[in-house]
N, C-alpha and C positions, 0 to 999 in steps of 0.2 A: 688609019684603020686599026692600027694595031692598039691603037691607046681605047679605041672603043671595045674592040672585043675583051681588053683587058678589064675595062670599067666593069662590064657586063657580066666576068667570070666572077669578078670580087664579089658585085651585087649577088650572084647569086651564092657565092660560100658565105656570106654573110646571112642569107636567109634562110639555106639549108643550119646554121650554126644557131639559128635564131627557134625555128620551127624543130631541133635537137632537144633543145635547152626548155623548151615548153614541156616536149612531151614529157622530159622528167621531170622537170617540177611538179604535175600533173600527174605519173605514177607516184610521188613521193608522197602528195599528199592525201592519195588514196589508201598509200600502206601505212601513214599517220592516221587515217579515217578509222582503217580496217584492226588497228591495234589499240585505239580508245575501245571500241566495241566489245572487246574479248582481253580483257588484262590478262597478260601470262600468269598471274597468280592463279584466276577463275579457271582459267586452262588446266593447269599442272595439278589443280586441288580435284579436278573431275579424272583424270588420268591414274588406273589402278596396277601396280605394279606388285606383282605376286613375290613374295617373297621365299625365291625357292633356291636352294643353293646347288650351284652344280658342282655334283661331284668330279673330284680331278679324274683325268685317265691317263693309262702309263704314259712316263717321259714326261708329264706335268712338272713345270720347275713347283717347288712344294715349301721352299724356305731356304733356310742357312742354318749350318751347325758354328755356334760360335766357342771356341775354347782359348777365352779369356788368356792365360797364365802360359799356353802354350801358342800364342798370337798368331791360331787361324781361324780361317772361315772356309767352309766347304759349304759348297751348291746343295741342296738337296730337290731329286725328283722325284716323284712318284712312279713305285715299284722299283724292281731291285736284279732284274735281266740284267744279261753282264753288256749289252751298249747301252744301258743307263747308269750302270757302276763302274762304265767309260768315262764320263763326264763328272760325275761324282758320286754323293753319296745316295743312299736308294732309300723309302720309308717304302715297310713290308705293309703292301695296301692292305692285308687285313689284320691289320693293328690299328689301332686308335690313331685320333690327330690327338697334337698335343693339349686342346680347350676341352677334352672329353676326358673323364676319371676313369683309365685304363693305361694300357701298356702299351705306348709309343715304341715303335721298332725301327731304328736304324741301322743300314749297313754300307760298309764302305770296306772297299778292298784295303788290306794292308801293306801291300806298296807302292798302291798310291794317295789317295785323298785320307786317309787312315791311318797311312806309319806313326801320327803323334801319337795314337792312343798308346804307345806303348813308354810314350814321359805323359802319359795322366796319373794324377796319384789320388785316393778318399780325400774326400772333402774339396777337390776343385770343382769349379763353375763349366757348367757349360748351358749353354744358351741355343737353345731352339725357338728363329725367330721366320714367322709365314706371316700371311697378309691379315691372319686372324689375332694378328697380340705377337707379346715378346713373353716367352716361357724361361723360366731359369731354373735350372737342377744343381743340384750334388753329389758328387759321386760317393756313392755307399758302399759299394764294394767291386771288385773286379775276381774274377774266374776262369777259370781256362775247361772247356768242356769237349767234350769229342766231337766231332764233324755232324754225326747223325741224331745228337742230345735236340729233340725239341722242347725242351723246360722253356725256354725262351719265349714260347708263343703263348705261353699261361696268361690268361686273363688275371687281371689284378683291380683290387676293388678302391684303389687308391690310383690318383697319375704317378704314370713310371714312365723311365725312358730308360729304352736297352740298347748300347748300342755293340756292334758285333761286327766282327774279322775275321779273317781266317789267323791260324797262327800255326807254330811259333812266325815271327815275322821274318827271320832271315829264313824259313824253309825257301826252298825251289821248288815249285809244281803246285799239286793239291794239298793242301794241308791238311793236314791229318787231325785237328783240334779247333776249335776257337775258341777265339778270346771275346768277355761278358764284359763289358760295364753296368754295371745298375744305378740309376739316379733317381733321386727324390727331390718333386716338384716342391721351390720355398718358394717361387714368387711367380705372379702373371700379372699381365699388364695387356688386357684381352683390347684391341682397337673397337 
């Protein structure tokens, strides 16, 4: 008895395995049918995609500050609130990106993501790299101006990159000055 009802169970996982194995051959050859009809070329060439760029909003990671000679890299996000100049360095949203011919503004505290800027010297590299290109500058000069000096946000009809600290850097508390860098854009490598 047992050998029968055994026979009978196999028959039938043999033909549940069998009436399985149809049915998808049978879908497969439909979704082969249905992808001769409509080549993904003729698809994606009727599909219009607007080309509109969204702009970041605060806390956006925004790039990397690279300084070559002094071998760091700092995070950069977008705006410049102090739990974004937490994490690193801040780009003042209303300043230029770096692929536009203006005044790129970055800031970063100077005791933390920022204390190098006080071993940068004229004529090094630093490198401001986002999803838009790799930008490289030169520092032109550096300046120490008072806390409430806004020269800094002047538009500029050439790319610049300013970046800025509080200073001196060993104060304690608010600082009472900051420190300027000014650089001039040699090279872009726009992606």
């Amino acid at each position: 008895m047992k050998s029968k009802t055994a026979k009978s169970l196999s028959l039938l996982a043999y033909f549940l395995i069998f009436c399985g194995m149809t049915i998808i051959l049978a879908n497969s050859a439909i979704l082969l049918k249905a992808n001769e009809q409509a080549p993904v070329k003729e698809i994606a060439a009727n599909v219009v995609i607007e080309d509109k760029e969204i702009p970041l909003k605060e806390g956006d990671w925004f790039g990397f500050l690279i300084a070559p000679k002094q071998n760091k890299k700092v995070p950069i996000y977008e705006g410049t609130n102090s739990s974004i100049l937490a994490k690193g360095a801040g780009h003042y949203s209303a300043s230029a990106s770096p692929e536009e011919t203006d005044n790129t503004i970055i800031s970063g505290h100077r005791d933390t993501y920022f204390r190098f800027l006080k071993d940068v010297s004229k004529n090094d590299k630093i490198i401001i790299q986002t999803n838009k290109g790799i930008f490289t500058y030169r520092i032109r000069k550096s300046e120490i101006v008072s806390a409430s000096a806004e020269t800094i946000l002047t538009p500029k009809s050439r790319p610049i990159l300013t970046l800025t600290t509080c200073f001196p850097f060993t104060y304690i508390g608010d600082a009472p000055e900051r420190y300027i860098l000014t650089a001039d854009l040699i090279k872009k490598d726009i992606n």
